[in-house]
PDB file of N, CA, C and O in Angstrom:
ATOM      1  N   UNK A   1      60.936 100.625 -15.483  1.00  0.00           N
ATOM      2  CA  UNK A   1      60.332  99.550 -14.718  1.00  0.00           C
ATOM      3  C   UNK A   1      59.145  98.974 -15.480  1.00  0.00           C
ATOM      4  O   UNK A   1      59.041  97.747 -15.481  1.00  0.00           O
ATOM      5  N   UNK A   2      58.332  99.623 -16.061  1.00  0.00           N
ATOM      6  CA  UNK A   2      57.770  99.110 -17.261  1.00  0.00           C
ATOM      7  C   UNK A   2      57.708  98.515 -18.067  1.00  0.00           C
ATOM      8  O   UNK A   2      56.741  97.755 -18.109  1.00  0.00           O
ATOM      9  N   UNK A   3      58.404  98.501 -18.859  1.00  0.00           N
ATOM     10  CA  UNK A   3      59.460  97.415 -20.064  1.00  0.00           C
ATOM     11  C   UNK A   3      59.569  96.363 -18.765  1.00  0.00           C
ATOM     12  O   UNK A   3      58.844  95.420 -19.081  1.00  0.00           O
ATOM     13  N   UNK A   4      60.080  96.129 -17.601  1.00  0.00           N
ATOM     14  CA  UNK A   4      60.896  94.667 -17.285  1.00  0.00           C
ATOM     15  C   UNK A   4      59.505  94.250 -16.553  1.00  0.00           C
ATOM     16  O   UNK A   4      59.487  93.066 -16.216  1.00  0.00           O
ATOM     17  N   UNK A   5      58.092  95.153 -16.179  1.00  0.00           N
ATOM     18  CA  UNK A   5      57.251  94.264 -15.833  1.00  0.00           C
ATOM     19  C   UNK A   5      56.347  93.740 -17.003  1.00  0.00           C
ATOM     20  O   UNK A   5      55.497  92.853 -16.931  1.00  0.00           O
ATOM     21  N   UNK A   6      56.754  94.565 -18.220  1.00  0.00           N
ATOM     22  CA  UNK A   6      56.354  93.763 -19.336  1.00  0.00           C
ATOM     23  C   UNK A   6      56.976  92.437 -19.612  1.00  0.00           C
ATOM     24  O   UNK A   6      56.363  91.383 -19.781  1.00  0.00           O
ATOM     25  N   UNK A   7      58.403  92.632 -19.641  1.00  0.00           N
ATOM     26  CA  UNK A   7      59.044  91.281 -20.021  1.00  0.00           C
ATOM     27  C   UNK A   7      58.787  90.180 -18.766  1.00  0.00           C
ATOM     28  O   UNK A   7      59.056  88.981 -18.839  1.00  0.00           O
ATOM     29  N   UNK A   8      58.280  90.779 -17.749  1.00  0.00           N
ATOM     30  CA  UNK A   8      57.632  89.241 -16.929  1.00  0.00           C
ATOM     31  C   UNK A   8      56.607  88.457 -17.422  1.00  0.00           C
ATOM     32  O   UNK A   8      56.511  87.231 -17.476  1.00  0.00           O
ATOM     33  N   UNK A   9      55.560  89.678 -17.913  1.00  0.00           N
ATOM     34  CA  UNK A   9      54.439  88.674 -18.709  1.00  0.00           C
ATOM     35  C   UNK A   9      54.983  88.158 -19.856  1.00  0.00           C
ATOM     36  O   UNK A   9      54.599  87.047 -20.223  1.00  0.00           O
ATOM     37  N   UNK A  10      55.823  88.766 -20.506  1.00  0.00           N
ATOM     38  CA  UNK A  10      55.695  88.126 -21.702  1.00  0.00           C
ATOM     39  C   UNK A  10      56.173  86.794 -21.668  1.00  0.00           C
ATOM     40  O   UNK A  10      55.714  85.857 -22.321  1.00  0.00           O
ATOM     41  N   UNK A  11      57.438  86.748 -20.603  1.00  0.00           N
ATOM     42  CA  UNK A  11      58.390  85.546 -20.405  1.00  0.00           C
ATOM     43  C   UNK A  11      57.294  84.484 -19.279  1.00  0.00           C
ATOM     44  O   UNK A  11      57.626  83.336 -18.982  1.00  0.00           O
ATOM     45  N   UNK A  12      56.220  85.025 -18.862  1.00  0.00           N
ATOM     46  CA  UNK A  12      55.151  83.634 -18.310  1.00  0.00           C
ATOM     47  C   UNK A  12      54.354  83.042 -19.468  1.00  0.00           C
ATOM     48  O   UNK A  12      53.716  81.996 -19.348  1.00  0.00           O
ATOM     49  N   UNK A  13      54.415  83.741 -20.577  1.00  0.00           N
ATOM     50  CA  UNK A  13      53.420  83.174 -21.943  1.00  0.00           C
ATOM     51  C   UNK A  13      54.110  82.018 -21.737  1.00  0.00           C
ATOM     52  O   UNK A  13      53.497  80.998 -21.423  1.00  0.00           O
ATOM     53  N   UNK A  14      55.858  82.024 -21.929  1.00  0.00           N
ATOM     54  CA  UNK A  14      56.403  80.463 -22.267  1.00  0.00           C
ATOM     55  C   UNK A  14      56.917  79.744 -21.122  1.00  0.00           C
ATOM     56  O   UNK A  14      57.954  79.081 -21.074  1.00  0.00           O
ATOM     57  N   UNK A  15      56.070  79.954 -20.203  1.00  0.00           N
ATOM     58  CA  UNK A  15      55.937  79.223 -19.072  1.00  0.00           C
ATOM     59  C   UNK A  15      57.372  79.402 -18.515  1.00  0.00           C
ATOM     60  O   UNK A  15      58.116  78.428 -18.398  1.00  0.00           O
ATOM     61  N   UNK A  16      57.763  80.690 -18.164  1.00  0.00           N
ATOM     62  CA  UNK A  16      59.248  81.216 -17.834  1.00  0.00           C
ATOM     63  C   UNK A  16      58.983  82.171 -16.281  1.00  0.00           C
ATOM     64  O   UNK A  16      58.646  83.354 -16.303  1.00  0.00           O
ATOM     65  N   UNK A  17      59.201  81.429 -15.080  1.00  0.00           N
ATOM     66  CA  UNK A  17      58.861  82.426 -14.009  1.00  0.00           C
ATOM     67  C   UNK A  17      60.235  83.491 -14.260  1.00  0.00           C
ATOM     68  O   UNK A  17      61.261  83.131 -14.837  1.00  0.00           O
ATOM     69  N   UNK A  18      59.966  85.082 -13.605  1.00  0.00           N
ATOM     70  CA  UNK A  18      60.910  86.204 -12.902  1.00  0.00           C
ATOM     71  C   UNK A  18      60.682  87.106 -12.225  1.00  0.00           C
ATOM     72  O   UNK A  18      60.068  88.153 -12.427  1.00  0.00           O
ATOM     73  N   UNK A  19      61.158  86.727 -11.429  1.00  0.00           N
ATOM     74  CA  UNK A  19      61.052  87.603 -10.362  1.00  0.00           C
ATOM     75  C   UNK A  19      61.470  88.808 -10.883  1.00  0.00           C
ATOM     76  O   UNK A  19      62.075  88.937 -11.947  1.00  0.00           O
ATOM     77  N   UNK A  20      60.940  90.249  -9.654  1.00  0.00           N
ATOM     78  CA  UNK A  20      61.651  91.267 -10.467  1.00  0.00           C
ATOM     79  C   UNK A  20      61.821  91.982  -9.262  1.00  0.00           C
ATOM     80  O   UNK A  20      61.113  91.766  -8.279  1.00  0.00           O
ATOM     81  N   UNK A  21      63.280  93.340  -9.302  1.00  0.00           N
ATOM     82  CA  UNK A  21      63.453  93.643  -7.910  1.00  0.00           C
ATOM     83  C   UNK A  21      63.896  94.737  -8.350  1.00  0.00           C
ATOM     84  O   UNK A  21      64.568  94.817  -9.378  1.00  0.00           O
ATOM     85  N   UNK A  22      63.608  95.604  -7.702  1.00  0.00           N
ATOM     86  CA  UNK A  22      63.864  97.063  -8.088  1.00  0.00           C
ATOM     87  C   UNK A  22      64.950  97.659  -7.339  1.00  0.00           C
ATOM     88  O   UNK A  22      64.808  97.603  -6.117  1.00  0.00           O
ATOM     89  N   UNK A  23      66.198  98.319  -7.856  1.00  0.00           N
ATOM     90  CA  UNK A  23      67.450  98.627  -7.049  1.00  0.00           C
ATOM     91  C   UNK A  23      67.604 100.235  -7.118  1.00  0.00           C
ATOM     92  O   UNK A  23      67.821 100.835  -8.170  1.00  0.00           O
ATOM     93  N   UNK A  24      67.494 100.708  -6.146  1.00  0.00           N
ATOM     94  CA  UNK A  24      67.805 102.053  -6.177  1.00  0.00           C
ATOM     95  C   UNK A  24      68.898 102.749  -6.157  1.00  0.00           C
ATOM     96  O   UNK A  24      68.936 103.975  -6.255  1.00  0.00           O
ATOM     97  N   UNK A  25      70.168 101.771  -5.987  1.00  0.00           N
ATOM     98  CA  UNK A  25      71.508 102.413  -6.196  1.00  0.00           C
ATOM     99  C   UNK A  25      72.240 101.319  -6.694  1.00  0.00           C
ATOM    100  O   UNK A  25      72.516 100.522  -5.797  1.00  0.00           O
ATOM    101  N   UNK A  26      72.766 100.913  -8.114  1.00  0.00           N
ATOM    102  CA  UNK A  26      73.806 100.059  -8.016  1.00  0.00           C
ATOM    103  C   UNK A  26      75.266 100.286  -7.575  1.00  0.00           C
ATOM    104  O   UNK A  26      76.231  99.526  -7.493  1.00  0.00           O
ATOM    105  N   UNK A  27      75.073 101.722  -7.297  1.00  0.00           N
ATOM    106  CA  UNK A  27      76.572 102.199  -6.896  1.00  0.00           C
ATOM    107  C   UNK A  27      76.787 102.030  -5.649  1.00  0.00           C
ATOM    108  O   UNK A  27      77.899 101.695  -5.241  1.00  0.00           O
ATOM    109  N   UNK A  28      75.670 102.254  -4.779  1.00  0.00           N
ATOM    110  CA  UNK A  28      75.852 102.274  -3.504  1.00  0.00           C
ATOM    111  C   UNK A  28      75.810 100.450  -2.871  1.00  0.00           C
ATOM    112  O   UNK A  28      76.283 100.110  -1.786  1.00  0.00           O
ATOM    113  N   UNK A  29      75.148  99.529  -3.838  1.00  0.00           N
ATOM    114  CA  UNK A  29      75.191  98.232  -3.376  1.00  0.00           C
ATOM    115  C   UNK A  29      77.232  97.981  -3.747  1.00  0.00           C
ATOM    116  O   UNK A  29      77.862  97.210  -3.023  1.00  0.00           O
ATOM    117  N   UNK A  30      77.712  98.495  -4.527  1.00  0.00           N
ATOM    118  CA  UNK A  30      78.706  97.792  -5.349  1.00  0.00           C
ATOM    119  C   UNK A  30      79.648  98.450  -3.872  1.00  0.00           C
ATOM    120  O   UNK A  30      80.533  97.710  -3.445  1.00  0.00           O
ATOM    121  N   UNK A  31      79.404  99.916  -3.097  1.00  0.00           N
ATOM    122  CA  UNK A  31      80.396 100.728  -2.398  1.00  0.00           C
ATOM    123  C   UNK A  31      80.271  99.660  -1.150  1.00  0.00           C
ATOM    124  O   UNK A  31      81.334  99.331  -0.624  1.00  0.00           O
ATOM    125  N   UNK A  32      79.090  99.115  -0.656  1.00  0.00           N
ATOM    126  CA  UNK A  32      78.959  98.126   0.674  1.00  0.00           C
ATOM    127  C   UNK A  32      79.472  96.952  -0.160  1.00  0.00           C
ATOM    128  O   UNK A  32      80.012  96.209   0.661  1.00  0.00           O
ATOM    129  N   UNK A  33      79.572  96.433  -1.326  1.00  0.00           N
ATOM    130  CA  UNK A  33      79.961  94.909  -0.914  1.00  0.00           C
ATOM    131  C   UNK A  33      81.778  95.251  -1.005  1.00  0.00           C
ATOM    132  O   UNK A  33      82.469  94.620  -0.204  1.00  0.00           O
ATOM    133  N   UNK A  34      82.398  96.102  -1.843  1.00  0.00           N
ATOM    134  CA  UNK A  34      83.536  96.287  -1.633  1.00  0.00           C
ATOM    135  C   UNK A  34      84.148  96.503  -0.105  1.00  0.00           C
ATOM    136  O   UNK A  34      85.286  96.250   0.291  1.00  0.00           O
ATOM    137  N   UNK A  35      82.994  97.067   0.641  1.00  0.00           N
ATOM    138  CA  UNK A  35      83.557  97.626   1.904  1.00  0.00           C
ATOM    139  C   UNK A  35      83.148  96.788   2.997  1.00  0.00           C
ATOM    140  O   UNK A  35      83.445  97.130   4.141  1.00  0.00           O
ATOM    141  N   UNK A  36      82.434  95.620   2.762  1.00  0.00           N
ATOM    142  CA  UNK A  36      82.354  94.239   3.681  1.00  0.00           C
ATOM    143  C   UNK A  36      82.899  93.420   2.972  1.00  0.00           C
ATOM    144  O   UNK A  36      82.613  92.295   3.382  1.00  0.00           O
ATOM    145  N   UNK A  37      83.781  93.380   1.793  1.00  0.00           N
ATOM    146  CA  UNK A  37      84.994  92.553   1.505  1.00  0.00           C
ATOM    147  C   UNK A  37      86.471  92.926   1.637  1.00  0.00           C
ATOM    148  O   UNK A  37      87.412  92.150   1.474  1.00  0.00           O
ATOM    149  N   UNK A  38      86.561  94.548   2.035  1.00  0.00           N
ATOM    150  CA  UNK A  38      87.920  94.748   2.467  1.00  0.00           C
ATOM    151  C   UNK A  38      87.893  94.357   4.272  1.00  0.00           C
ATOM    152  O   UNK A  38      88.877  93.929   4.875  1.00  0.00           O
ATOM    153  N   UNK A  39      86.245  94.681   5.033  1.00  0.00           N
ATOM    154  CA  UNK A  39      86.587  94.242   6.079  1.00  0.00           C
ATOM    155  C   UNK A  39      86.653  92.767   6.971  1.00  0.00           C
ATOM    156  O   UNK A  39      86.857  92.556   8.166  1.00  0.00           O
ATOM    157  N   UNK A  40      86.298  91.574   5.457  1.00  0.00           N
ATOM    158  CA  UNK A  40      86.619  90.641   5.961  1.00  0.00           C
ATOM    159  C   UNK A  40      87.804  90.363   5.506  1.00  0.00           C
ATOM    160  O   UNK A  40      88.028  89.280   6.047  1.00  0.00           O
ATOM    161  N   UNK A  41      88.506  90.559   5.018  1.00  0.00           N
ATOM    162  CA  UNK A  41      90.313  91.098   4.675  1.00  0.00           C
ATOM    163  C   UNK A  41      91.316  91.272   6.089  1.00  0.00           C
ATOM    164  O   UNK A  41      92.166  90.639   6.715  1.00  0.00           O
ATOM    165  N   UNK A  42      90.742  92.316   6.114  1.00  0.00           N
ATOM    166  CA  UNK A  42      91.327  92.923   7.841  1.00  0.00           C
ATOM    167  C   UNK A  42      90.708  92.281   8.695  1.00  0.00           C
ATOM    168  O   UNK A  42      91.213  92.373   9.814  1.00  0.00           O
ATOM    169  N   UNK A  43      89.814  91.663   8.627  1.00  0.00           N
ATOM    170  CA  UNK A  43      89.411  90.872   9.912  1.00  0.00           C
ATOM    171  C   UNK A  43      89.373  89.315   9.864  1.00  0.00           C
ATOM    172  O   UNK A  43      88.435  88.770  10.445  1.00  0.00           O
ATOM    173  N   UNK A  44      90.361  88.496   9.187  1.00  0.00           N
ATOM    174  CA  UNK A  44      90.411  87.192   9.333  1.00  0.00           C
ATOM    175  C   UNK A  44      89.834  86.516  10.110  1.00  0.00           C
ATOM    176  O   UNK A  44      88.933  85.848   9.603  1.00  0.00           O
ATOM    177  N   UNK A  45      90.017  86.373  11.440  1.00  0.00           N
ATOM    178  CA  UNK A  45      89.657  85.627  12.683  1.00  0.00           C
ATOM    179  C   UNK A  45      88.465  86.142  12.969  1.00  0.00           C
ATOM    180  O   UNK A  45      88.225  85.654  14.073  1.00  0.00           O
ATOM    181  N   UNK A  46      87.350  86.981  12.607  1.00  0.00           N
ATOM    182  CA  UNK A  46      85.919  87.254  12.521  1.00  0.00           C
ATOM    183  C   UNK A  46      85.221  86.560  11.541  1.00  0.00           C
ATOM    184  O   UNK A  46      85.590  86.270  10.403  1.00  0.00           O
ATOM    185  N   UNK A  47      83.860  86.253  12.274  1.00  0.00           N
ATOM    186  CA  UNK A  47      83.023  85.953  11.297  1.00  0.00           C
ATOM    187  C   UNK A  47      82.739  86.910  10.246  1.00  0.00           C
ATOM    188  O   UNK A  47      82.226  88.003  10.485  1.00  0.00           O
ATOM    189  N   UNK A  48      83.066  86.513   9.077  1.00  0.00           N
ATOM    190  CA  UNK A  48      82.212  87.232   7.769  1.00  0.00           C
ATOM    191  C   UNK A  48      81.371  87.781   7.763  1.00  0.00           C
ATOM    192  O   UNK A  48      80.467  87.320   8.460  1.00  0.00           O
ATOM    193  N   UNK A  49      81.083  89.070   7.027  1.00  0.00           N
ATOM    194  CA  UNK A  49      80.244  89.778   6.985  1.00  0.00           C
ATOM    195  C   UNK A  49      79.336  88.988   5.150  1.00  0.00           C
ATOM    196  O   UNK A  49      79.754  88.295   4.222  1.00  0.00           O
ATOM    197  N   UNK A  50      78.358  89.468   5.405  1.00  0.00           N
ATOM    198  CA  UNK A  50      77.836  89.430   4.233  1.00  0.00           C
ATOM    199  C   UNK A  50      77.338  90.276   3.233  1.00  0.00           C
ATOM    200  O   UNK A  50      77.270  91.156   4.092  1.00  0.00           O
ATOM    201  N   UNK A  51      77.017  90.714   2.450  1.00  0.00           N
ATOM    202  CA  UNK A  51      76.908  91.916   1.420  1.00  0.00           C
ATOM    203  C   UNK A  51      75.302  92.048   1.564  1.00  0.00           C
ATOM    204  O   UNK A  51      74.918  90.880   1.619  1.00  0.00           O
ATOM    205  N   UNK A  52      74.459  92.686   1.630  1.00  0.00           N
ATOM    206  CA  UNK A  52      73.293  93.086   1.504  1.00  0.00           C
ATOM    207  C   UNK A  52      72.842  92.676   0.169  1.00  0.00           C
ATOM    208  O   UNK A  52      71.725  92.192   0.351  1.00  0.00           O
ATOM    209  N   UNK A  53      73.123  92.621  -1.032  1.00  0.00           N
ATOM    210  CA  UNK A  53      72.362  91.901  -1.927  1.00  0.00           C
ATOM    211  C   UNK A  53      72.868  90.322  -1.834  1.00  0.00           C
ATOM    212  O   UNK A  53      72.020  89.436  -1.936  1.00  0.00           O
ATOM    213  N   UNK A  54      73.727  90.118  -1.714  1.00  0.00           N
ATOM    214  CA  UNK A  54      74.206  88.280  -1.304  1.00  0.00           C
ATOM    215  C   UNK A  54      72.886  88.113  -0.732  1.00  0.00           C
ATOM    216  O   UNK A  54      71.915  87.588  -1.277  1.00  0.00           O
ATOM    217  N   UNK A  55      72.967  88.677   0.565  1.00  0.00           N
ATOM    218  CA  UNK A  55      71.282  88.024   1.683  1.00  0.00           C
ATOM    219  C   UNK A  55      70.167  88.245   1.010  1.00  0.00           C
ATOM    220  O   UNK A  55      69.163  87.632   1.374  1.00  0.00           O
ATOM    221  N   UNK A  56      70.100  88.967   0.121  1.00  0.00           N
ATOM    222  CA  UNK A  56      68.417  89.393  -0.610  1.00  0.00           C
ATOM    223  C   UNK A  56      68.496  88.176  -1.478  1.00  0.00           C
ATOM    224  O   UNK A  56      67.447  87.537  -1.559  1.00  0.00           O
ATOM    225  N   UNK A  57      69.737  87.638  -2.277  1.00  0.00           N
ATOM    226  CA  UNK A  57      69.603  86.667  -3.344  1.00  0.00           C
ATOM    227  C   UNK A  57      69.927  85.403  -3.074  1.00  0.00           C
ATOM    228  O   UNK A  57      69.883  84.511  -3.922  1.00  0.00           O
ATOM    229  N   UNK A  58      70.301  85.228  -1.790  1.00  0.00           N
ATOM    230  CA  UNK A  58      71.003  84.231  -1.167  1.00  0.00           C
ATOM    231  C   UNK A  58      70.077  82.957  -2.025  1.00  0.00           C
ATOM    232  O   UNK A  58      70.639  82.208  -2.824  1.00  0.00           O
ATOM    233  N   UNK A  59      68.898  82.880  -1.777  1.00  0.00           N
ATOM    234  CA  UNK A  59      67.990  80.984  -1.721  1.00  0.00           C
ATOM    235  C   UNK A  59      67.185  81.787  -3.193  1.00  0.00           C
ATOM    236  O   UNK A  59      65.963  81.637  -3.175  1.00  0.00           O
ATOM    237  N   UNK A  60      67.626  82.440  -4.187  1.00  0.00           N
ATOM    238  CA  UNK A  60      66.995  82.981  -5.498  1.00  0.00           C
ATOM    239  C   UNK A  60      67.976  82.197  -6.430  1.00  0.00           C
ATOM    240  O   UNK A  60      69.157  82.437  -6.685  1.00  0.00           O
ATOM    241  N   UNK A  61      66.810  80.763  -7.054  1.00  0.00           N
ATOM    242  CA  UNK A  61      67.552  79.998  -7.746  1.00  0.00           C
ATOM    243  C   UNK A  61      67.525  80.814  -9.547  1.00  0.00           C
ATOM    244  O   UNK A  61      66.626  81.634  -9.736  1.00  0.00           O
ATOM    245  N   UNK A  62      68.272  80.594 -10.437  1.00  0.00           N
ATOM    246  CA  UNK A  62      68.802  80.572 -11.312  1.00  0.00           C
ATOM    247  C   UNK A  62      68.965  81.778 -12.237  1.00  0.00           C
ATOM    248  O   UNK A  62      70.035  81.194 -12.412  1.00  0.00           O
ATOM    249  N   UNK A  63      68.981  82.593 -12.810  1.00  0.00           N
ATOM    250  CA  UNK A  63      70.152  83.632 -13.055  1.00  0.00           C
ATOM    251  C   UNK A  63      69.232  84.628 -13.005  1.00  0.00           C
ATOM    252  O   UNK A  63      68.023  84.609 -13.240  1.00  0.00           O
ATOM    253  N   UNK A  64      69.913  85.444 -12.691  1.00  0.00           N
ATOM    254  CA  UNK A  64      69.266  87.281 -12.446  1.00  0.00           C
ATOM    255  C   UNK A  64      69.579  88.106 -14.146  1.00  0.00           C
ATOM    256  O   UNK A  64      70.247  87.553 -15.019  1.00  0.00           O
ATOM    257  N   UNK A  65      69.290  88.721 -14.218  1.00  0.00           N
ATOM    258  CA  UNK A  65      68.994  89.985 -15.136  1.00  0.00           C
ATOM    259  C   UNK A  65      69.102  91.320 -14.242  1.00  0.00           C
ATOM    260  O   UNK A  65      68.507  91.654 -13.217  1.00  0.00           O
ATOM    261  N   UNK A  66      70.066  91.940 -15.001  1.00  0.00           N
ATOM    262  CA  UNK A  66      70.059  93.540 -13.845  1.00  0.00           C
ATOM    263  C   UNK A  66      69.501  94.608 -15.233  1.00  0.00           C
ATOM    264  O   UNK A  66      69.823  94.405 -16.403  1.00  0.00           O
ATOM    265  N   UNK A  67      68.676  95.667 -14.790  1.00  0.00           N
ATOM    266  CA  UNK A  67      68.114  96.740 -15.800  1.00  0.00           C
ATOM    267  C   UNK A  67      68.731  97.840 -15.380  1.00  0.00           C
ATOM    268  O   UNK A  67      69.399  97.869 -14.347  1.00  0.00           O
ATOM    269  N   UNK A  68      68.558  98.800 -16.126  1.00  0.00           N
ATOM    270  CA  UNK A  68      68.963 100.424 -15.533  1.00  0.00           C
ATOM    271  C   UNK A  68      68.413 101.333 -16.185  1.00  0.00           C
ATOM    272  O   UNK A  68      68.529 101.144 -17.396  1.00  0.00           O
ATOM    273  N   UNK A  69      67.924 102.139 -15.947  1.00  0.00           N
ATOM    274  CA  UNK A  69      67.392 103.243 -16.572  1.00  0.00           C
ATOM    275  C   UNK A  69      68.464 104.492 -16.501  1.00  0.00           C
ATOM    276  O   UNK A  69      68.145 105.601 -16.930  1.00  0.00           O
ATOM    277  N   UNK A  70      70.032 104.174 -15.809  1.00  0.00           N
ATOM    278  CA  UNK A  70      70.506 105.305 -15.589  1.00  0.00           C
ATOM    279  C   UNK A  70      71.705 105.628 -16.631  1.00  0.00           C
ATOM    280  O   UNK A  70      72.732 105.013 -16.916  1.00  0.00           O
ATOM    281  N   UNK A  71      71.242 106.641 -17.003  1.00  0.00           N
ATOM    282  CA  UNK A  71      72.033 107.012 -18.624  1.00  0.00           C
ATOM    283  C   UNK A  71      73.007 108.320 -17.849  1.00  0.00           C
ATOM    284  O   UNK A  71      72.462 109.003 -16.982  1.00  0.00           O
ATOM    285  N   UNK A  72      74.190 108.538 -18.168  1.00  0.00           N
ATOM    286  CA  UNK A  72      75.079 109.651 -18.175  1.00  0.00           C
ATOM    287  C   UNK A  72      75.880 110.025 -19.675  1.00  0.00           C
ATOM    288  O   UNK A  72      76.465 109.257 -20.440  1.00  0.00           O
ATOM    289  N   UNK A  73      75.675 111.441 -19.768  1.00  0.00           N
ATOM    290  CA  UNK A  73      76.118 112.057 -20.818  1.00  0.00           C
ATOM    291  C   UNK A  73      77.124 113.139 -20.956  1.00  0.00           C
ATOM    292  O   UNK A  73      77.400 113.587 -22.069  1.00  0.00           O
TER     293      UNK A  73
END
């Protein structure tokens, strides 16, 4: 998390806003949006569900950057 709140300052030197958002599971965001897209599948005639990071990024204009610190060996 260090390094990417570095690369915020560095990227405001050239007059570059970013936001920055810290994710504590990408596995567990990736297991809910799969599993509110199989249940708007099975549920046609319901309103849509939406994914929990969709609504966090919904009105977050122009491109994201994802980091990870999580290494497996």
């Amino acid at each position: 998390m260090n390094e990417v709140l570095q690369a915020q300052e560095m990227l405001a030197k050239y007059k570059v806003a970013a936001d920055v958002w810290s994710v504590t599971s990408y596995t567990e965001l990736r297991r809910e949006g799969l599993a509110v897209e199989r249940w708007n599948r099975l549920h046609p005639g319901s309103r849509p569900r939406v994914p929990y990071v969709a609504k966090c990024l919904a009105n977050e204009p122009g491109v994201g950057v994802a980091a990870s610190d999580y290494m497996e060996v």
